[in-house]
N, CA, C and O of each residue as an XYZ file, in Angstrom:
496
protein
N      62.166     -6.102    -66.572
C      62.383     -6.826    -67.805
C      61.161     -7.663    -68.138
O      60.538     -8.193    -67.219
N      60.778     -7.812    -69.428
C      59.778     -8.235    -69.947
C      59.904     -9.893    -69.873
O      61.019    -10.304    -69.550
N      58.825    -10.937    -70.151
C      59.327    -12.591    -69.651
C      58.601    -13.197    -71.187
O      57.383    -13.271    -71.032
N      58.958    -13.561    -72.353
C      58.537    -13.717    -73.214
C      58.114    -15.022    -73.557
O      58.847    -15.982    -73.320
N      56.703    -15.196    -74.239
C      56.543    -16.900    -74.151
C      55.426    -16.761    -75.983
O      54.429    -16.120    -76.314
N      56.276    -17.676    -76.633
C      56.460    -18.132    -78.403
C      55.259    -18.922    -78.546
O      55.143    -19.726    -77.621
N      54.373    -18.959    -79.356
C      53.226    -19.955    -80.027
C      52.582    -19.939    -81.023
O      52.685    -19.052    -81.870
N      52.135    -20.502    -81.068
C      51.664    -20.914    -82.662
C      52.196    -21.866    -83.803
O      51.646    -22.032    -84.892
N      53.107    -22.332    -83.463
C      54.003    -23.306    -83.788
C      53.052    -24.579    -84.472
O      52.041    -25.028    -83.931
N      53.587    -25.026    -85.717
C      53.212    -26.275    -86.061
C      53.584    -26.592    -87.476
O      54.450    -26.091    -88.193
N      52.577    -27.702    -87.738
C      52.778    -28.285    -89.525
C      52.227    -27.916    -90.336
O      51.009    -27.770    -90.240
N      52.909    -27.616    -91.467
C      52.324    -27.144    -92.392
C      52.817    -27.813    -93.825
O      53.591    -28.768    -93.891
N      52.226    -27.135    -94.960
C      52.471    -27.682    -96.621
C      53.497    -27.147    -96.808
O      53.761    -26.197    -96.071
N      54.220    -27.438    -97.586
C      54.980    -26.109    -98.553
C      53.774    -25.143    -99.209
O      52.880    -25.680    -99.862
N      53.793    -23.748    -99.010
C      52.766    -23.000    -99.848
C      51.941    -22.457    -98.648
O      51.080    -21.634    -98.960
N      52.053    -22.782    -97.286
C      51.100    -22.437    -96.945
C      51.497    -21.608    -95.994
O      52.697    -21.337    -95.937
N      50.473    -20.963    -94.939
C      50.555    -20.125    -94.044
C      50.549    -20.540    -92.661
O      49.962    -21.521    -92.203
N      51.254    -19.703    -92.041
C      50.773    -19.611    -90.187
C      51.536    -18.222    -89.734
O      52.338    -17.441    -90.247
N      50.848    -18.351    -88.506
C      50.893    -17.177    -87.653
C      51.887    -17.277    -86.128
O      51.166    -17.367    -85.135
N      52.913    -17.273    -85.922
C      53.623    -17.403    -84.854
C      53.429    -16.040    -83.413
O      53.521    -14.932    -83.941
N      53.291    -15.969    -82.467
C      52.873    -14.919    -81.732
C      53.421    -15.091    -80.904
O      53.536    -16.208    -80.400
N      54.138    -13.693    -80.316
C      54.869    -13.831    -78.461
C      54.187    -12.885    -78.116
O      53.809    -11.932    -78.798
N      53.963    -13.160    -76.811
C      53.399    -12.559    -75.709
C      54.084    -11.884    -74.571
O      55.135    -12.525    -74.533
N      54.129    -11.335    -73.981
C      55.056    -10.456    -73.016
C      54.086    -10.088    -71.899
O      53.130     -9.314    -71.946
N      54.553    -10.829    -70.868
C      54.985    -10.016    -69.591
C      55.177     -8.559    -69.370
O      56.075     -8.008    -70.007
N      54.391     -7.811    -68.486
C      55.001     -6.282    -68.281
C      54.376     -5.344    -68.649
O      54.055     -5.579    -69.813
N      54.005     -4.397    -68.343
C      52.994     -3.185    -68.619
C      53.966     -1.961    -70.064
O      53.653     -0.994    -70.758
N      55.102     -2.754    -69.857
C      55.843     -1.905    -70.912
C      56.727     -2.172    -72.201
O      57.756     -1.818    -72.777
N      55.326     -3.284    -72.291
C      56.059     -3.872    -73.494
C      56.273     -3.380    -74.739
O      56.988     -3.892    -75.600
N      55.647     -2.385    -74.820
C      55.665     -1.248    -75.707
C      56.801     -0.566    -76.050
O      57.150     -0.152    -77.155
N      57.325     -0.495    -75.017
C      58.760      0.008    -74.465
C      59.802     -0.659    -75.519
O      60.938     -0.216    -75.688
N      59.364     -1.577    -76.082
C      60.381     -2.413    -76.873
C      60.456     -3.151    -78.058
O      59.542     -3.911    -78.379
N      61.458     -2.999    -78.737
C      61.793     -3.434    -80.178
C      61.645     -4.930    -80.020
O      61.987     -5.376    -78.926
N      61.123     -5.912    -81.063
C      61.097     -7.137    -81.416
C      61.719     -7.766    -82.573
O      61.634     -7.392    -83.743
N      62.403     -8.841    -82.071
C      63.192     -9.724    -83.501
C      62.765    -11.425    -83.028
O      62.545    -12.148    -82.056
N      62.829    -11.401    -84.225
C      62.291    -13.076    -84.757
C      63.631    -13.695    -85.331
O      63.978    -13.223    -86.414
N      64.290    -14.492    -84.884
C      64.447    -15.233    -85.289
C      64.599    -16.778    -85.169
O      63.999    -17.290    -84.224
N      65.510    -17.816    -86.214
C      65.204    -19.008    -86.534
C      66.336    -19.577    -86.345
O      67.457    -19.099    -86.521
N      65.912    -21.060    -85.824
C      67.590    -22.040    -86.127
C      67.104    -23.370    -86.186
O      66.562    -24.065    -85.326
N      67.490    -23.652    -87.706
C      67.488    -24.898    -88.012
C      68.407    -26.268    -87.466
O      69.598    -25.984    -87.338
N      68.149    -27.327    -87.213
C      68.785    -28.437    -86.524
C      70.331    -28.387    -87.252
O      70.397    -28.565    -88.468
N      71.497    -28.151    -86.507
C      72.849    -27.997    -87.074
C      73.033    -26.843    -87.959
O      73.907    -26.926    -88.822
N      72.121    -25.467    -87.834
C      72.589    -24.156    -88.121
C      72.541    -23.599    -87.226
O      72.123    -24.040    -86.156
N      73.080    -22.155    -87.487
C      73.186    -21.366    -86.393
C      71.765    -20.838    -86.474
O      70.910    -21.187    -87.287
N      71.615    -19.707    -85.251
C      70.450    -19.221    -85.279
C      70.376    -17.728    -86.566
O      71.373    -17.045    -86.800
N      69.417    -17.558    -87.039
C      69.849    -16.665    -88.166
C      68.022    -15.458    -87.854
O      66.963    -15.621    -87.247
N      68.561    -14.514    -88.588
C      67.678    -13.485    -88.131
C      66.688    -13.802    -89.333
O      66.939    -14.290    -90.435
N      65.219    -13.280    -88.658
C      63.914    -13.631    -89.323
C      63.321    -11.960    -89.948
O      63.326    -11.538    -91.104
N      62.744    -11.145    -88.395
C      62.371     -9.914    -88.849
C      62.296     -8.852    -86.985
O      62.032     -9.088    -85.806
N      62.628     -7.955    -87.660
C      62.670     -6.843    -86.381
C      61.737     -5.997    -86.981
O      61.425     -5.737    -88.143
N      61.173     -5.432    -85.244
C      60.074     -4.382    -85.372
C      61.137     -3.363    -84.638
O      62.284     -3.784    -84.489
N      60.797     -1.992    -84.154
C      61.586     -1.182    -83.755
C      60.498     -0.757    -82.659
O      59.340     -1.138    -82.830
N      60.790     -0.062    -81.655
C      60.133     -0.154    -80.360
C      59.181      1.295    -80.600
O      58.525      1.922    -79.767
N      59.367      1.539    -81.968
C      58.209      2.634    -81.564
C      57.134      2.144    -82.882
O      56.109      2.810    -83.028
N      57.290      1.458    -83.433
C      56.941      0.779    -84.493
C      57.008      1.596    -86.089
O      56.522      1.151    -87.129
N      57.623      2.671    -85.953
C      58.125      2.854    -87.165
C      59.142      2.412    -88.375
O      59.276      2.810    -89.532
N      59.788      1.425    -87.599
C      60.278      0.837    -89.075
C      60.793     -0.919    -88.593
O      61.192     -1.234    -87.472
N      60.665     -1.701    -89.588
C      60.726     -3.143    -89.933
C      62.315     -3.268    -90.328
O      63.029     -2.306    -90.611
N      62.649     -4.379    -90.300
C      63.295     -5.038    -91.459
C      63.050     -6.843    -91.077
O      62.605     -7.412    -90.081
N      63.661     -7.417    -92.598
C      63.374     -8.455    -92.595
C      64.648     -9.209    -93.329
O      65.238     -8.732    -94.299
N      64.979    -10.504    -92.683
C      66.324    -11.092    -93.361
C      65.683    -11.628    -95.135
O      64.533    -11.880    -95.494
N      66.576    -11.636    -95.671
C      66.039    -11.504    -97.061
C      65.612    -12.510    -97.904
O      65.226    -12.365    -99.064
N      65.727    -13.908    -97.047
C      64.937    -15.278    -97.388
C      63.496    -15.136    -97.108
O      62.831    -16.052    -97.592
N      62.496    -13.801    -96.140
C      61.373    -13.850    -95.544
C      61.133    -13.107    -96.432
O      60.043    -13.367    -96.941
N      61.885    -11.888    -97.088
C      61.339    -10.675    -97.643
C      60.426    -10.933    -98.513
O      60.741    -11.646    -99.466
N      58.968    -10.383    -98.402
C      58.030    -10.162    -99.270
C      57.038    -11.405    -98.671
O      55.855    -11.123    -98.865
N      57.191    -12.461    -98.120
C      56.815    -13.335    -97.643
C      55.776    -13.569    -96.275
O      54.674    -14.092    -96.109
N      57.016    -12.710    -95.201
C      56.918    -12.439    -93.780
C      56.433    -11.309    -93.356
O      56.851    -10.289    -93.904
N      55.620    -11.214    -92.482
C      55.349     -9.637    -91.846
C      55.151     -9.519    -90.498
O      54.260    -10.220    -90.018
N      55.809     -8.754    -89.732
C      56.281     -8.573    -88.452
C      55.000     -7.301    -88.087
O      54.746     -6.252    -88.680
N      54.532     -7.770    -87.173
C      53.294     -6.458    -86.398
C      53.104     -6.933    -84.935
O      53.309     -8.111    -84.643
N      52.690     -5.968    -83.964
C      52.551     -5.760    -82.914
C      50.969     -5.221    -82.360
O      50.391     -4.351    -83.012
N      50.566     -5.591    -81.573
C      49.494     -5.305    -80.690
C      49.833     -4.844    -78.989
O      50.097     -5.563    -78.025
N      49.710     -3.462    -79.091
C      50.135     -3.242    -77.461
C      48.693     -3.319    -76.767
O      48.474     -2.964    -75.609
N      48.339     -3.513    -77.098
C      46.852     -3.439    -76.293
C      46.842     -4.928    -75.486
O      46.569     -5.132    -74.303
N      47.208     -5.834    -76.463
C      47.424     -7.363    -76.227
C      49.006     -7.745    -75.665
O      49.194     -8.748    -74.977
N      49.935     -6.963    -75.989
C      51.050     -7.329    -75.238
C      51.475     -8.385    -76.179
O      51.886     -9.475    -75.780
N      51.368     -8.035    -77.559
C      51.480     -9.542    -78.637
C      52.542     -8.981    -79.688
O      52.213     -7.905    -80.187
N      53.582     -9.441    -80.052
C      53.951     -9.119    -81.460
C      53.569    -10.535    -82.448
O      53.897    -11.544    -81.824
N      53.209    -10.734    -83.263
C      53.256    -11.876    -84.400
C      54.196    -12.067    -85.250
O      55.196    -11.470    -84.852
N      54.386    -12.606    -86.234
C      54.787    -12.914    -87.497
C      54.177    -13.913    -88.498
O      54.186    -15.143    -88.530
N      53.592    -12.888    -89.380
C      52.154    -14.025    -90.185
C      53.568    -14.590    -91.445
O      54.413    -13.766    -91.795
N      53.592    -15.863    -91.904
C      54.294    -16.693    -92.630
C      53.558    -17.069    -93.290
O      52.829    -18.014    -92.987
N      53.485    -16.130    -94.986
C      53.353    -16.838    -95.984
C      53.875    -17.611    -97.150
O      55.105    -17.642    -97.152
N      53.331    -18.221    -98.106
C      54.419    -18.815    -99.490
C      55.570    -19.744    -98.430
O      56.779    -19.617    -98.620
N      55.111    -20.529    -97.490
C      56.056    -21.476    -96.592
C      56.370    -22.303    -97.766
O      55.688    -22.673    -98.722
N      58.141    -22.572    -97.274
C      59.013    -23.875    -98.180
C      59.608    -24.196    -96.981
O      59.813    -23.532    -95.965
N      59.890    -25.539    -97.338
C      60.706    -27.076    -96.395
C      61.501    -26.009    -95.598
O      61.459    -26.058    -94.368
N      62.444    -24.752    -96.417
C      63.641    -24.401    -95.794
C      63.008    -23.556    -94.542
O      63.818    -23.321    -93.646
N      61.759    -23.096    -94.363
C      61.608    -22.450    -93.245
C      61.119    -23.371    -91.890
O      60.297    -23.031    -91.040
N      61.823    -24.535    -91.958
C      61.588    -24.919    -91.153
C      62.640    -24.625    -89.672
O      63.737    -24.079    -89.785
N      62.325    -24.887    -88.913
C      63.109    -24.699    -87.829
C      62.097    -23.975    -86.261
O      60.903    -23.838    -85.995
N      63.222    -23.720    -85.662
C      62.119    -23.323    -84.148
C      62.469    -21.872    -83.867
O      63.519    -21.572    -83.300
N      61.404    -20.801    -84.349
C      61.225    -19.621    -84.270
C      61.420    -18.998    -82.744
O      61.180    -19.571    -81.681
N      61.807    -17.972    -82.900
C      62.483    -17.485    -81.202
C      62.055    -15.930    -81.320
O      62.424    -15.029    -82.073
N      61.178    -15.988    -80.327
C      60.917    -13.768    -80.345
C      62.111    -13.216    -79.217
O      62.471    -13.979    -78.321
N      62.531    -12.214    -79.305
C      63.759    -11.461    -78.305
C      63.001    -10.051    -78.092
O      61.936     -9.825    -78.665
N      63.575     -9.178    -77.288
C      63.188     -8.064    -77.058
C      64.150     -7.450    -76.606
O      65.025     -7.923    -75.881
N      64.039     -6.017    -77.114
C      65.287     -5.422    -76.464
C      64.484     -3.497    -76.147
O      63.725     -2.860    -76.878
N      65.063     -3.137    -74.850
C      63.954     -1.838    -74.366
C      64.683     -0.414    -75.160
O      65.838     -0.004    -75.052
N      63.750      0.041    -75.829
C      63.943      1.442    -76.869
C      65.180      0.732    -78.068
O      66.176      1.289    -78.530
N      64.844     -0.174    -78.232
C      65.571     -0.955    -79.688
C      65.420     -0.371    -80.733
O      64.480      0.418    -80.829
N      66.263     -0.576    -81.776
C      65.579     -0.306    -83.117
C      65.367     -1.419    -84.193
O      64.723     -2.435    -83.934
N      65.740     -1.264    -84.992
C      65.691     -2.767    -85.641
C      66.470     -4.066    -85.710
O      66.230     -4.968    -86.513
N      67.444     -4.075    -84.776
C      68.282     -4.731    -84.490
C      68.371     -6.034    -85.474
O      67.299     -6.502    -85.859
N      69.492     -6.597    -85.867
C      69.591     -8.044    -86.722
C      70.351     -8.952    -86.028
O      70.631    -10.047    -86.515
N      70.786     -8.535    -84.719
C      72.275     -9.276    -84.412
C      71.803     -9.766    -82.772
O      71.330     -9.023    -81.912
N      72.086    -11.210    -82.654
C      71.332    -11.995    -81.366
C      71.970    -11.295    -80.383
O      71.367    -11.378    -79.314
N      73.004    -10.609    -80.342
C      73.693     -9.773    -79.252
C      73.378     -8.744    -78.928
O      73.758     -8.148    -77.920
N      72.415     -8.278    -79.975
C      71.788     -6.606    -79.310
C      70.370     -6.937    -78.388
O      69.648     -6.015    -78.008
N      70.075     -8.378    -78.083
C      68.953     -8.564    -77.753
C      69.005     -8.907    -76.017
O      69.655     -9.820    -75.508
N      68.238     -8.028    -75.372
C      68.424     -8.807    -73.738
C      67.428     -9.570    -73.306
O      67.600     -9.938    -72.144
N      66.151    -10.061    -73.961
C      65.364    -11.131    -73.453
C      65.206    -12.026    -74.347
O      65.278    -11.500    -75.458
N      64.990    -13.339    -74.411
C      64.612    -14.320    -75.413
C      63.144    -15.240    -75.117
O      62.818    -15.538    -73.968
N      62.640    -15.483    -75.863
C      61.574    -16.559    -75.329
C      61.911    -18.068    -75.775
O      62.548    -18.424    -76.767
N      61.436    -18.695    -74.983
C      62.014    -20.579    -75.341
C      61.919    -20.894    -76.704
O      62.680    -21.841    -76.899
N      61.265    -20.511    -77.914
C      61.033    -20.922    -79.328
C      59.539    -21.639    -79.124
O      58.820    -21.794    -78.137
N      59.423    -21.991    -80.495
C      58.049    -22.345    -81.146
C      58.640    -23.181    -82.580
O      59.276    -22.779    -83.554
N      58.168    -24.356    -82.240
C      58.726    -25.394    -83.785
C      57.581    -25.062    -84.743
O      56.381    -24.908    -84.516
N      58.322    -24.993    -85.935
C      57.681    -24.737    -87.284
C      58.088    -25.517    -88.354
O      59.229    -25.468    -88.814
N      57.190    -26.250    -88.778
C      57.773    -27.729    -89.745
C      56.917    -26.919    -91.409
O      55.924    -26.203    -91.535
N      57.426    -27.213    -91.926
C      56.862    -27.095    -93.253
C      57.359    -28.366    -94.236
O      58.546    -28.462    -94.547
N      56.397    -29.290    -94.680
C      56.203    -30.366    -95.567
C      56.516    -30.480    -96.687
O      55.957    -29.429    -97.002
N      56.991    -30.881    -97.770
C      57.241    -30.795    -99.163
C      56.269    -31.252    -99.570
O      56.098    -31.357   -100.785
């Protein structure tokens, strides 16, 4: 099993950008589908964006859509999520999961690894 660890985390404007990145543990990280998601202080955790473990297809929860973009580096053992057009509401502490020969999964229960999160503030 892969050991996942979240960064890039920080402050930002409303309007602006950042780059959140997990890293993985394991020669086979490749092996596996990625989901992002978020939970704001007194929400639940809610889905951000899934990659699918062979990297043919995305999806994205539909507050990110057009916004967010989910990509992977196996060479680096990295998936990202670059965050653009940031508002107040995306604030919260971003969480990467992994799950082995996944597909795009949306649901925190199809996921068997999690990484600790990464806080993401966005400013008005």
């Amino acid at each position: 099993q892969v050991q996942l660890v979240e960064s890039g985390g920080g402050l930002v404007q409303s309007g602006g950008s950042l780059r959140v990145s997990c890293a993985a543990s394991g020669r086979t990280f490749s092996s596996y589908a990625v989901g992002w998601f978020r939970q704001a202080p007194g929400k639940e955790r809610e889905f951000v964006a899934a990659l699918a473990w062979n990297g043919l297809s995305t999806v994205y929860g539909e507050s990110v859509k057009g916004r967010f973009t989910i990509s992977r580096n196996n060479t680096k053992n990295t998936v990202s999520l670059q965050m653009n057009s940031l508002k107040p509401e995306d604030t919260a502490v971003y969480y990467c999961a992994a799950r082995l020969y996944g597909d795009t999964q949306m649901t925190i229960n199809d996921y068997e690894t999690w990484g600790q999160g990464t806080q993401v503030t966005v400013s008005s």
